[in-house]
N, C-alpha and C positions, 0 to 999 in steps of 0.2 A: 841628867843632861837632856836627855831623850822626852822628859817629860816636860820640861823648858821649851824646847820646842814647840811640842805639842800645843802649849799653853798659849806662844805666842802664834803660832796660826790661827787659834781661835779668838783673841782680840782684836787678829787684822781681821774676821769676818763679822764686823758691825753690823751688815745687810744682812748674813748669812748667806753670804756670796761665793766662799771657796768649794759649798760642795753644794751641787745642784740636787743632788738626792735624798730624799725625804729621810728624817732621824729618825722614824717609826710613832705610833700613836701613845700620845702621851696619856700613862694610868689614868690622871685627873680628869681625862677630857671630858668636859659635860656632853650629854646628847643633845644636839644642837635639833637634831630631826624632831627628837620628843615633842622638844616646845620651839617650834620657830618663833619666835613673840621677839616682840620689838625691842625687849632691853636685851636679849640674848644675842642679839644681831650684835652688837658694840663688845660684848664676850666676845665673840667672834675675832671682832676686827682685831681687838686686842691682844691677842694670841698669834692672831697670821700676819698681824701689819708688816711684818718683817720678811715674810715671805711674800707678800702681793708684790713688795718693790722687785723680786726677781721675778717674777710672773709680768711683770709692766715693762718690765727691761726685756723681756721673752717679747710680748708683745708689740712695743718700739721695733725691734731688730726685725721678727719676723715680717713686719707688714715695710720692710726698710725701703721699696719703692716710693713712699713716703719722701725722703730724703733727697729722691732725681726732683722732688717736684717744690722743696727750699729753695734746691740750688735752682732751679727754673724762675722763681718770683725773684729769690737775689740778686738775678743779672748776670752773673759770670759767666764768662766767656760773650758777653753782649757789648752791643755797640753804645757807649753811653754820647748822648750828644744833647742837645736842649730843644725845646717847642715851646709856644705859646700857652699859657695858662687857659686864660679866655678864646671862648667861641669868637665873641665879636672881630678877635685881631685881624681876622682872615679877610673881611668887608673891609675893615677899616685900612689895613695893608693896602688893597686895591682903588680905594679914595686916594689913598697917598701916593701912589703912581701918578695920578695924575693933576693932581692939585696938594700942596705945601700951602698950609695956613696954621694960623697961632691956634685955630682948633682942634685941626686933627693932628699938630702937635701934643699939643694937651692930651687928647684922648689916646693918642701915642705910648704917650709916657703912663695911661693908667693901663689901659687893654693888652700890650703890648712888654707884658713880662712875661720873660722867659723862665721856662724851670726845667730843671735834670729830666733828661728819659732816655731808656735802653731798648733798641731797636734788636730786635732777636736777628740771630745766625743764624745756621745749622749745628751748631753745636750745641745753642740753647733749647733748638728748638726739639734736639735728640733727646734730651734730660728729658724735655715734657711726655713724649712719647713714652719713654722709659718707664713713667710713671702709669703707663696703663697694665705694667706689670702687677700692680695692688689688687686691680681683680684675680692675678692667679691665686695671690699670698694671703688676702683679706679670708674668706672661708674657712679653709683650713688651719690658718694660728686662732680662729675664732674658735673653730671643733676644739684644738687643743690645750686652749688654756681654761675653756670650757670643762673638760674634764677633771683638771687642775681643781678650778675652784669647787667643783661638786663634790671632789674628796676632801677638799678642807669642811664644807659644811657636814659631808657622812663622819667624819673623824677618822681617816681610812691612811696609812701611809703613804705618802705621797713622793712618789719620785719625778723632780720638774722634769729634767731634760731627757729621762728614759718613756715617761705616761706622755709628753706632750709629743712626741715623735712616733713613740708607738701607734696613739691615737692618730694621727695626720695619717699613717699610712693605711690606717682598716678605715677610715672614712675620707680619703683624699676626692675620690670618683664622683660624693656627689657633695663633698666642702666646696670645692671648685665651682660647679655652676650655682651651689648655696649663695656661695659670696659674691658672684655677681648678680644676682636678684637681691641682693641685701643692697650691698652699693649704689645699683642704679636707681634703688626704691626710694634711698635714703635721701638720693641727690636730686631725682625728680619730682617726688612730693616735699620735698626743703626749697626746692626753686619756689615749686606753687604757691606756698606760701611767702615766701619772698614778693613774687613778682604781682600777687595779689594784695599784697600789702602796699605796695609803691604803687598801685590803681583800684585804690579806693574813691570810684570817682562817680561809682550808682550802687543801685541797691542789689544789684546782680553781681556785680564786681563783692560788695560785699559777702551776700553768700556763697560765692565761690570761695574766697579767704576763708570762713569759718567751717567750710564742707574738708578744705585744702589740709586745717590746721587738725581737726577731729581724725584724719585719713593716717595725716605725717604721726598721730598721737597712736594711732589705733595700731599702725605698722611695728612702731618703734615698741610698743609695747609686745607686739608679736614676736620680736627677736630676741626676747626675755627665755624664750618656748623653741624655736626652731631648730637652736644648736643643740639644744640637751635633749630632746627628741631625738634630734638624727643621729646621736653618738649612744643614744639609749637602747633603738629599735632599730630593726630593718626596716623600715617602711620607705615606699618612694617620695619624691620631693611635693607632690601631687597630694598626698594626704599627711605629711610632716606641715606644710601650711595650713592643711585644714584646721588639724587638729591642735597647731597654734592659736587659728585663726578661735576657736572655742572655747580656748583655756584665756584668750585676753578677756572674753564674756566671763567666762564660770568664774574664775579669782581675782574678779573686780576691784574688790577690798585691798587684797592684797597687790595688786597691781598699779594700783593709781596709790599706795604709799611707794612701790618702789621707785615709780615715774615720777616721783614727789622726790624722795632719796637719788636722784639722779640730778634731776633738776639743782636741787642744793649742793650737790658736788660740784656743780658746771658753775655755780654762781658763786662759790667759795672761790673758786680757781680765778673766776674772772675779778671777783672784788680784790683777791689777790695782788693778780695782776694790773690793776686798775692802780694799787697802792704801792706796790714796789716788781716793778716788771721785771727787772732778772730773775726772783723766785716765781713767779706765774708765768712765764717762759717755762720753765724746769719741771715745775709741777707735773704738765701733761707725758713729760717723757720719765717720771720716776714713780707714783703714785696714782693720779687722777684717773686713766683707764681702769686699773687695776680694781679700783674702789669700786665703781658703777658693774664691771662683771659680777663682784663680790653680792654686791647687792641683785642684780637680775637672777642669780644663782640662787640666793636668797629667799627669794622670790618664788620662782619659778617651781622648783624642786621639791618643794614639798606636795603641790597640787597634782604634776605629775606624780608621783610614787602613790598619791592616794586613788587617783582617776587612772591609771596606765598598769604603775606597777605591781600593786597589792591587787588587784583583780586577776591580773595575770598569774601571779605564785598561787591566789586563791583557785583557780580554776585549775593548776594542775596541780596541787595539793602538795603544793613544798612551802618555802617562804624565802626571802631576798636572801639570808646568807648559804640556802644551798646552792644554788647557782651562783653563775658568774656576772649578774646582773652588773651595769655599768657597759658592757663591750658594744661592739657596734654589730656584731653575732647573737644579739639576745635573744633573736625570734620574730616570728610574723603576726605574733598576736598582740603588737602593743599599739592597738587602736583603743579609742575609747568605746564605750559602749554606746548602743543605739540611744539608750535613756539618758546619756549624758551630753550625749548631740544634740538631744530635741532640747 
């Protein structure tokens, strides 16, 4: 009877959703580290896709300031009333104050449509606020599920909700101002190009756009490197960028496929959504994060352990499984080398 049970808690966890803690390292596991190569990556997925959706559901929830900022665009709790479509209504309005003709009749009835709009309270306008809560949460669930996917790639036991909290608390101090230098980088070099794109109007304006879009490319690639750095070493935030900033040059190859493997996840999602928008709505909140960590992890991790971590056990004459490599107590010697800078 006892084992009836057993049987059926395990068919209600499809996701492998009732126990957040890792089953332990399975015999078979290939070394994913040995051969990172491209077909090995889709092993990968194939094994954890079931775990990334509780690691995306970690992520959803932690970063859940997110959700003040729905209900913000929503309207609720806002004043819904109508305005004028068109610019011109507002001249045209002030014509009709003072003179009625069959013309500005006419242009009446074109310029002079009304549509739905929600005038914010104070209660809307609290949600919005609320929402700048994301820069406390953003760094820190990034350290965490950071860690996450670096054991999925090491093949290492993995416990979500014990390693992902553990983690947050040995590197909360500098996740915190991590993730607001992530954020605000993300959002003011994503503007630039935006707004450079919408004034394309000389040849300056042009290279501004292409300087804008190389900067937002080059950052975004650096955040492949930042988290798994600062959860790897002690180093301050000062030379955790740097030595990002070096690793997007050194593994080139490998960085512009995963910025490639990123890229195609965001367009899958959107063609998705383009095709049947209830599932590309859901997508982002069950899988699509999940996917694009998978691969920066991917990515990232093996260049570090070659350029960080193998020099570092070489020089004090052990090797990655005697220590405790992984913690955010590894030591003060995980810079790169002079010869890897230059």
């Amino acid at each position: 009877m006892a084992d009836n049970k057993e049987k059926k808690k395990k068919k209600f966890n499809w996701f492998g959703m009732y126990n957040l803690d890792g089953k332990g390292v399975d015999k078979n596991e290939p070394d994913f580290m040995a051969a990172p190569t491209f077909a090995n990556f889709f092993r990968l997925f194939a094994r954890k896709w079931n775990r990334l959706i509780s690691v995306n559901l970690m992520m959803v929830f932690g970063n859940f300031p997110i959700f003040f900022y729905f209900i913000y665009r929503a309207g609720y709790f806002g004043i819904t009333t109508s305005a004028p479509y068109h610019q011109q209504f507002i001249p045209l309005y002030g014509a009709a104050m003072f003179e009625r003709s069959p013309v500005t009749a006419a242009l009446y009835g074109v310029f002079g449509i009304q549509v739905p709009t929600t005038v914010n309270t104070p209660m809307t306008l609290l949600f919005l606020w609320l929402t700048a809560l994301l820069l406390i949460t953003f760094g820190p669930v990034n350290a965490g599920i950071t860690y996450i996917t670096r054991g999925m790639m090491r093949g290492e036991p993995i416990f979500l909700w014990s390693d992902f909290w553990s983690t947050i608390k040995k590197n909360w101090k500098q996740a915190i101002p991590m993730g607001i230098i992530d954020l605000l980088g993300l959002f003011l070099l994503g503007y630039d190009v935006i707004f450079f794109l919408g004034n394309l109007t000389s040849f300056w304006m042009y290279m501004m756009f292409y300087v804008s879009v190389i900067m937002f490319l080059f950052f975004f690639i650096m955040r492949f490197y930042i988290y798994h750095i600062m959860i790897t070493f002690d180093l301050p935030l000062r030379k955790i960028f740097k030595n990002a900033a070096i690793f997007t040059l050194l593994g080139i190859k490998r960085n512009l496929m995963g910025l490639l493997g990123c890229v195609i996840v965001i367009a899958i999602n959107y063609l998705i959504f383009g095709t049947y928008i209830p599932v590309g709505i859901v997508l982002p909140f069950v899988i699509t994060p999940a996917i694009m960590m998978l691969i920066e992890t991917y990515v990232a991790y093996p260049k570090i352990k070659e350029y960080m971590i193998d020099p570092y056990y070489s020089s004090e004459g052990g090797s990655e499984s005697d220590g405790e490599e992984g913690e955010a107590s590894e030591g003060t010697a995980g810079e790169l080398t002079s010869g890897s800078e230059e």
